[in-house]
KOLTIPA-360239 format. One record per residue (C-alpha): x, z, y; residue in one letter. Coordinates in steps of 0.02 Angstrom, whole numbers, plus 50000, padded with zeros to 5 digits. Example, Ala and Ser with C-alpha at 12.3 -4.5 7.8 and 13.67 -1.06 7.14 Angstrom:
2
506155039049775A;506845035749947S;
! end
This chain:
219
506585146551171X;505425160151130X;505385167150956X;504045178351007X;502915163551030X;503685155150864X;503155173550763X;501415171650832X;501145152550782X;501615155450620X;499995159850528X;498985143850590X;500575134250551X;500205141950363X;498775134650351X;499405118550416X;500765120750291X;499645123450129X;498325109150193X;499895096150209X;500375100750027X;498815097849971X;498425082650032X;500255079049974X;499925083449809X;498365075649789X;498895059449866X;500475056249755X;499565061549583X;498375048049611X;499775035649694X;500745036649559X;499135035449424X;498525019749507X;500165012549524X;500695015249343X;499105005349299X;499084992549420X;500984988649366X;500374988149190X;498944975349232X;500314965649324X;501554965049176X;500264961749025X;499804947349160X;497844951149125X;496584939549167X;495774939249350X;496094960049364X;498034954749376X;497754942349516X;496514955649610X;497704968749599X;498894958449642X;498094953649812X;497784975149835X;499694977249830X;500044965049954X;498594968350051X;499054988450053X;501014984650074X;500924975950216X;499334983750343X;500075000250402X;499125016150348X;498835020950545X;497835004150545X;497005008550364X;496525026550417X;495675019550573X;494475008850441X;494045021550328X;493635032850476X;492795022450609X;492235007150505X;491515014550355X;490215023350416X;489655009050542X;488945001050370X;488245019850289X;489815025850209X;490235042650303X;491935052650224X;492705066750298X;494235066450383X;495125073750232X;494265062750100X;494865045850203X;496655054750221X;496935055150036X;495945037750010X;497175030550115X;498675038650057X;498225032749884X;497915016349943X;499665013050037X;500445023749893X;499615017549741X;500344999949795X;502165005849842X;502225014949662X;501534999549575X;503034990349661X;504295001049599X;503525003849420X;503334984049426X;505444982649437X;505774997849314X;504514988449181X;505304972049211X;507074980749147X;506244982348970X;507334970948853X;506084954948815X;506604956548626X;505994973748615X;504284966348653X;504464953048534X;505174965948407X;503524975748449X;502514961348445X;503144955748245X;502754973948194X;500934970548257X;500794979648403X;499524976148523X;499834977548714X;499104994648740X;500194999748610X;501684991348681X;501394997148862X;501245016348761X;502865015248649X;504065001748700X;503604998048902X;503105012948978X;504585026048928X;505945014148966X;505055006849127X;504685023949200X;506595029549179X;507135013549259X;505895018349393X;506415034549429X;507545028049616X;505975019749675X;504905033649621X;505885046949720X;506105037549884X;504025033849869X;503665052049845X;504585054650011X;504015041450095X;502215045850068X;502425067250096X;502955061650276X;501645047950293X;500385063650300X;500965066450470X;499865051150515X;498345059350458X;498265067850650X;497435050650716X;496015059350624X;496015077150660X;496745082650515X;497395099550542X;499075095650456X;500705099950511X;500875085750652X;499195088250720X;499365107450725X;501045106150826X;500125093650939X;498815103750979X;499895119451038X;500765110851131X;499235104151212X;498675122051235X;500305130251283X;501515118151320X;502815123651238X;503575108151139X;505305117051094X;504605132851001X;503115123250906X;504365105550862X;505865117750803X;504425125450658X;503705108150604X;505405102450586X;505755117850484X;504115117450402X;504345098450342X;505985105450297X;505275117850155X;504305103250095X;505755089850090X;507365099750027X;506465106449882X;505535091949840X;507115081149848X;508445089949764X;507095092349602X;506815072149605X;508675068149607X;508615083249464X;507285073749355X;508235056049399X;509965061449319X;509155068849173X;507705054049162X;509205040849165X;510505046749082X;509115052448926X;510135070648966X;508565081948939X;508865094848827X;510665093248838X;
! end
């Protein structure tokens, strides 16, 4: 084990670093945005939208992302739609994610009391008003467990993204050790480095799910 070697590794693993919390970032904003909608669609059962999104979520759930990256990258532009290796990373981590979020927003919106719709419904709401005041607030709490572990699931699904050159964190180790062969200095810092990402990231969700359940905020 040189730590020499680790010291001078350090700034490309930086970059490596910021460019998986980026894509990170990006990739569960949109996850969760399309999977808070989809979920709505599902619940308000709306015509022929419902049923396509419906065949998305399966369709996304159960192709792995390795297999979906390979599409967007290789397929695509055989019929004249050529994306960048980061633009199909994030497409595809929004597409596996967006479906794994609508899942778990799906069972948090299903613990809404019935009667609280109809109670919503006899004061004349309509269902964008219901899904705003009476479905969403409770449904996101009770989603808050499948929310967390999809987070996670997805920040370490990035690591996939080296099929297609990405220069994240998994592709950068790869490559030194490649060049150098030196798999015990370079694995030891993208453990580390997915470390820094995880810990943090993981004791703030479990933060936001005791004070999201228990309705604690402020307290």
């Amino acid at each position: 084990m040189s730590w020499q070697i680790i010291t001078q590794s350090l700034p490309i693993f930086l970059k490596a670093f910021e460019l998986t919390l980026w894509l990170s970032c990006v990739g569960i904003v949109c996850s969760i945005l399309v999977g808070i909608i989809t979920s709505l669609v599902q619940y308000f059962k709306v015509p022929i939208l419902g049923r396509v999104l419906t065949v998305y979520v399966e369709l996304a759930r159960n192709t792995p992302l390795l297999i979906q990256l390979f599409f967007l990258y290789y397929a695509f532009p055989v019929i004249g739609l050529k994306m960048s290796a980061q633009v199909c990373g994030i497409i595809g981590l929004v597409f596996l994610g967006g479906a794994y979020m609508a899942e778990g927003f799906t069972g948090g919106f299903a613990g809404v009391s019935p009667s609280q719709i109809d109670d919503g419904k006899a004061l004349g709401m309509n269902d964008l008003q219901l899904a705003r005041y009476v479905v969403f607030p409770q449904g996101f709490a009770l989603s808050m467990p499948a929310l967390t572990a999809n987070i996670i699931f997805l920040i370490k699904e990035t690591s996939i993204f080296s099929v297609i050159a990405i220069p994240e964190l998994t592709n950068t180790a790869l490559d030194l050790i490649g060049m150098y062969y030196r798999s015990n200095e370079y694995l030891l810092v993208l453990v580390i480095a997915y470390a820094i990402i995880l810990v943090p990231v993981i004791l703030l969700l479990n933060f936001v799910e005791r004070k999201v359940r228990y309705g604690t905020f402020g307290n």
